[in-house]
C-alpha positions in Angstrom: -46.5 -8.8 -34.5 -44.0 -11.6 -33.1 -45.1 -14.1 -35.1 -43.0 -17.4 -35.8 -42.1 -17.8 -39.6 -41.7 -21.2 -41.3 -39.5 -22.1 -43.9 -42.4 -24.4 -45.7 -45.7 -25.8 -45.1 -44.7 -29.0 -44.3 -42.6 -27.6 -40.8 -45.6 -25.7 -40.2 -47.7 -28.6 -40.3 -45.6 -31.0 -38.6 -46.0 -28.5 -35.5 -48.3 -29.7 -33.0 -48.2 -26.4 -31.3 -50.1 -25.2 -34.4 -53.9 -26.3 -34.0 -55.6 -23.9 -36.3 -54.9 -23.0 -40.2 -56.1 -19.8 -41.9 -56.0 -20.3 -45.7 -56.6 -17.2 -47.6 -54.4 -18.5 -50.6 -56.0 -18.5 -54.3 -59.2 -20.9 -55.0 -57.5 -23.6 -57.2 -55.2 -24.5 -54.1 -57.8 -24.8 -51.3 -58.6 -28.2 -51.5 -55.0 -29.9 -51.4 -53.8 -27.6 -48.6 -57.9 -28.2 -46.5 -56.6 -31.5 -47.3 -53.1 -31.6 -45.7 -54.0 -29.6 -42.6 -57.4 -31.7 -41.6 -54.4 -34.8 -42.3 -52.6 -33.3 -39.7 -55.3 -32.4 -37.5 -54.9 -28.6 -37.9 -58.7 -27.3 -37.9 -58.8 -25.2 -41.1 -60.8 -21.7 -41.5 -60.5 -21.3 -45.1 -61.1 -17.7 -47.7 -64.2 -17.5 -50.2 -64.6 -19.5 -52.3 -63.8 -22.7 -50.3 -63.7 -25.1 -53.0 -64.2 -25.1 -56.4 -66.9 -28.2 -56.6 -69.5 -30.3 -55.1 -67.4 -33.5 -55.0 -64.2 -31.5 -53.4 -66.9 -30.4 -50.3 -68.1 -33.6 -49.4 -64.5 -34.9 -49.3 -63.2 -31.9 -47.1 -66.5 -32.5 -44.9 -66.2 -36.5 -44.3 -63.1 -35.8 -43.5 -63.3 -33.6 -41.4 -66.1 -35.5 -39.8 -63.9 -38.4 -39.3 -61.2 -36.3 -37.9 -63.6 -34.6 -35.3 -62.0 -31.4 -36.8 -63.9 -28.2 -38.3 -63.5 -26.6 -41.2 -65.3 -23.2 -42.1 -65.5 -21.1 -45.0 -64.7 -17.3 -44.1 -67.7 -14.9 -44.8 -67.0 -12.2 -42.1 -70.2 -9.9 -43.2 -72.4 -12.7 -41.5 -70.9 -11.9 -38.1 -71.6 -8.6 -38.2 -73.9 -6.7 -35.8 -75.6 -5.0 -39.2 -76.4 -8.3 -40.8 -78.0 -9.8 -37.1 -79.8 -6.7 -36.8 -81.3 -7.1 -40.4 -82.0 -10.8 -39.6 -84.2 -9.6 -36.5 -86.1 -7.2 -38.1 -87.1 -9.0 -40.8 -88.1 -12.0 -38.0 -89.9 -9.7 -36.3 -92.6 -8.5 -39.0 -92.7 -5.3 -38.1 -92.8 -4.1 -42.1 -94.7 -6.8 -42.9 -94.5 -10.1 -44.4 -90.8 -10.1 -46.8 -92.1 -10.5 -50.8 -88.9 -10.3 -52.2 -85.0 -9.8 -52.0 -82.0 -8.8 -53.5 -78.2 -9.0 -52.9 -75.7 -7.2 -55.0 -72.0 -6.6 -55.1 -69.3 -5.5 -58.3 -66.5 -3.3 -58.5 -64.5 -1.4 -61.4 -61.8 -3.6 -63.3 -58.6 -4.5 -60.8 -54.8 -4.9 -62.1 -55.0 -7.4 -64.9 -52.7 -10.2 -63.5 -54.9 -10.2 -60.3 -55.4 -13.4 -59.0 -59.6 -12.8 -60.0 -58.8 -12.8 -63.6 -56.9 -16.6 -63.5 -58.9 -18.9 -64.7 -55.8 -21.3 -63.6 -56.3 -20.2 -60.0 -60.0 -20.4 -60.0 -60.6 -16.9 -60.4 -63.9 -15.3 -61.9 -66.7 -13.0 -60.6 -68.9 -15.7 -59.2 -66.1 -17.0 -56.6 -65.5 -13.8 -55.6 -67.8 -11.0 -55.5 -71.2 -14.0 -56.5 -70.0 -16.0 -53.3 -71.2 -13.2 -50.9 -74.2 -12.5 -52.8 -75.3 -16.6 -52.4 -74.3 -16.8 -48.6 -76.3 -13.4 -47.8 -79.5 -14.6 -49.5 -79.2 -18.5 -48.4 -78.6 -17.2 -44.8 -81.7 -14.9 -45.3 -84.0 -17.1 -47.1 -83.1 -20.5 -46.0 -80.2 -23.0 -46.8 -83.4 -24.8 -48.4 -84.4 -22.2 -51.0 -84.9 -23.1 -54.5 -82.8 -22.1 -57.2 -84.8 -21.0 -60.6 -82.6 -19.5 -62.6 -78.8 -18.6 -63.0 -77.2 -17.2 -65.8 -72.9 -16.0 -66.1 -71.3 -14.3 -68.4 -68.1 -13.3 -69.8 -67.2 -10.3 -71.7 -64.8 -11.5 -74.4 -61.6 -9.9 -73.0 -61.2 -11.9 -69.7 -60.5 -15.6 -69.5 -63.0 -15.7 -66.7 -66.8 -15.6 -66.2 -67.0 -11.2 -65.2 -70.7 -11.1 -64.3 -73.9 -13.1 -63.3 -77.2 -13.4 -61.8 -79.1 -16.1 -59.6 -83.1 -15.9 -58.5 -83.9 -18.3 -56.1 -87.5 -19.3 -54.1 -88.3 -20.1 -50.8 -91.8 -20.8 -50.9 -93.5 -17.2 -51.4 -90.6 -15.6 -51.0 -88.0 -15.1 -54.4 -84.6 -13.4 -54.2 -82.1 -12.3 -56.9 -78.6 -12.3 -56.6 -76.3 -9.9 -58.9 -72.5 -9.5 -59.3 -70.1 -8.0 -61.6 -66.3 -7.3 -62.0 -66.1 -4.2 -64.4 -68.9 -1.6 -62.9 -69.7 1.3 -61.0 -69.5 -0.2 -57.2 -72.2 -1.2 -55.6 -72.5 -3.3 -52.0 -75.7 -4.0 -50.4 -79.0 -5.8 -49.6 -82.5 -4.4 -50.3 -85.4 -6.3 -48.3 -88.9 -5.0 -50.2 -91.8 -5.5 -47.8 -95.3 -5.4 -47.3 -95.3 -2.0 -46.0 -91.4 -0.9 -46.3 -88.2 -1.5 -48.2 -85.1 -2.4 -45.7 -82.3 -1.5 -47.4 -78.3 -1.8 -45.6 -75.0 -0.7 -47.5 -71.3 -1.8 -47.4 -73.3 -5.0 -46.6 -71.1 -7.4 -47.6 -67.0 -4.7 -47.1 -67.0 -2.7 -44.6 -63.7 -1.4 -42.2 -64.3 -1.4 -38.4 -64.2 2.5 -38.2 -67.4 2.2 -40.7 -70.7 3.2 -39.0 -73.2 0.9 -40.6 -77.4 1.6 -40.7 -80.1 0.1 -41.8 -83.0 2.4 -43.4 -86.4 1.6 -44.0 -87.9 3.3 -46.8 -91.6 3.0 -47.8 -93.1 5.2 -50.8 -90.0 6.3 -51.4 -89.6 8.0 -48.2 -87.3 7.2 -45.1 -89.5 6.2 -42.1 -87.1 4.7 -39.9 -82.9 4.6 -40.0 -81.2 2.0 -37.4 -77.9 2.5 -36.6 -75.6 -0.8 -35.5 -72.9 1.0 -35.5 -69.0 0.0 -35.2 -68.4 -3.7 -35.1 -64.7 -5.4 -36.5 -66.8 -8.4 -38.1 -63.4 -10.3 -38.6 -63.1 -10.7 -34.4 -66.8 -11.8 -34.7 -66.1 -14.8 -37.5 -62.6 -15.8 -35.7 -64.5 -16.0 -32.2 -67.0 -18.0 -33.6 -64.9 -20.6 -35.3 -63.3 -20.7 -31.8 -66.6 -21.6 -30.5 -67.4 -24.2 -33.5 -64.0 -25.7 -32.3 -65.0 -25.9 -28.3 -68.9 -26.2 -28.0 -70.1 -27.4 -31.9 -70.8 -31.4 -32.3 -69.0 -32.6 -34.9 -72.5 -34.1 -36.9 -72.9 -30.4 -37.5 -70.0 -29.4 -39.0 -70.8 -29.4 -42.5 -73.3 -26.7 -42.2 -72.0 -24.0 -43.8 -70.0 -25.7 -46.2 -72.3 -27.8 -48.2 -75.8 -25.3 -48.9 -73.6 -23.1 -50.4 -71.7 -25.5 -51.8 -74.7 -27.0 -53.7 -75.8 -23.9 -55.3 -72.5 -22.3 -56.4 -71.8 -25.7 -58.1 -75.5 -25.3 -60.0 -74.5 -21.7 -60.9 -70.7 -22.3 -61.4 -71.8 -25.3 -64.3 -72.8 -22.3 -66.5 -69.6 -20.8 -66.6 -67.7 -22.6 -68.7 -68.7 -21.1 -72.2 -67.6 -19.7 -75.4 -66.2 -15.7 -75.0 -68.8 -13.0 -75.3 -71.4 -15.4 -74.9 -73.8 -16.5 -71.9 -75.7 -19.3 -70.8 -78.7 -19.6 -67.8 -80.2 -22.5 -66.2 -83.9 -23.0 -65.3 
């Protein structure tokens, strides 16, 4: 791809020709290298899950602030032409008013020294597969929405939370998030209605060369099937960072950092527990 290699971060950093950072390196190391680019005033687009605490976020954000820099946390499904479409249709009303929601995303078991399993590396089910569930429904409900209950859980053979759930509330409106490490896969967001149930797949993974729909079901038949289609979602996110970089004021920077930031911090202070056990939070 004729790109330029460096021998260590430090001649990467000290290269003014560089303006932008992608850091897709394992959790516990985010905040030190977010730290060192926005120091050297590299804007910094940075893998789930950003940072593993409340405290770290408003750190990376005020700095960033003071810097004039940006710093964004890299959920791809939001740029996608499926998860805009959803957003319209359930502004427009058309199925009536939304009553509830849920987003869900697991996968069977991976290698067991992957990176997820580390509790070193800040590895677990709710920074990984639980991160996308929380952006889908805070981008859905509102970065306002309530949290009422969360609840993780580990199941005794990893050194790492493996499973959880979150229900949140936005006025009449409540939502569930599930995830899981260890289960049949599952990927996707159901919307129930008043008069339908919006349902997409391969919300959250999806390759380019996937053709995504959403379907409307309502007593359990199909009534309506949109089609988005094809769309690279990863082009999407990386032109708009380029955007937030060029046209964004810098007081807003911190959007989608700190909502989410809030609530996996509520959720992630029930996962530090005894094996085989669980804990929730109302």
């Amino acid at each position: 791809y004729g790109c330029h290699a460096y021998n260590n971060s430090d001649e990467l950093l000290s290269d003014s020709n560089v303006e932008v950072v992608y850091i897709s390196s394992p959790n516990a190391l985010h905040y030190e290298q977010i730290e060192q680019c926005l120091l050297n005033n590299k804007h910094v687009i940075v893998e789930k899950s950003a940072l593993s605490s409340l405290e770290e976020t408003k750190e990376i954000v005020n700095l960033a602030k003071s810097k004039d820099l940006v710093v964004m946390e890299a959920f791809m499904f939001l740029y996608h032409r499926q998860f805009s479409d959803l957003k319209e249709l359930i502004k427009s009303e058309k199925y009536g008013k939304v009553l509830f929601m849920e987003a869900s995303f697991g996968f069977p078991h991976l290698s067991k020294d992957d990176i997820r399993y580390s509790k070193h590396l800040a590895g677990g089910a709710l920074n990984d597969a639980g991160a996308y569930t929380v952006c889908a429904i805070l981008n859905l409900l509102g970065s306002n929405s309530e949290l009422i209950f969360s609840s993780v859980s580990d199941d005794g053979n990893h050194e790492v939370d493996i499973s959880g759930l979150a229900i949140f509330r936005n006025k009449n409106i409540k939502a569930i998030c599930k995830w899981i490490m260890g289960a049949s896969y599952k990927n996707e967001i159901r919307v129930w209605c008043e008069y339908g149930h919006i349902v997409i797949d391969r919300a959250f993974s999806k390759s380019e060369d996937y053709a995504t729909k959403i379907q409307v079901f309502h007593n359990g038949v199909i009534v309506e099937e949109f089609t988005p289609g094809l769309d690279n979602h990863f082009i999407n996110m990386i032109e708009c960072f380029r955007d937030n970089i060029l046209l964004t004021p810098n007081s807003e920077q911190d959007y989608d950092l700190l909502p989410q930031s809030r609530i996996m911090q509520k959720i992630r202070s029930n996962s530090n527990m005894a094996k085989g056990s669980h804990k929730n939070n109302t």
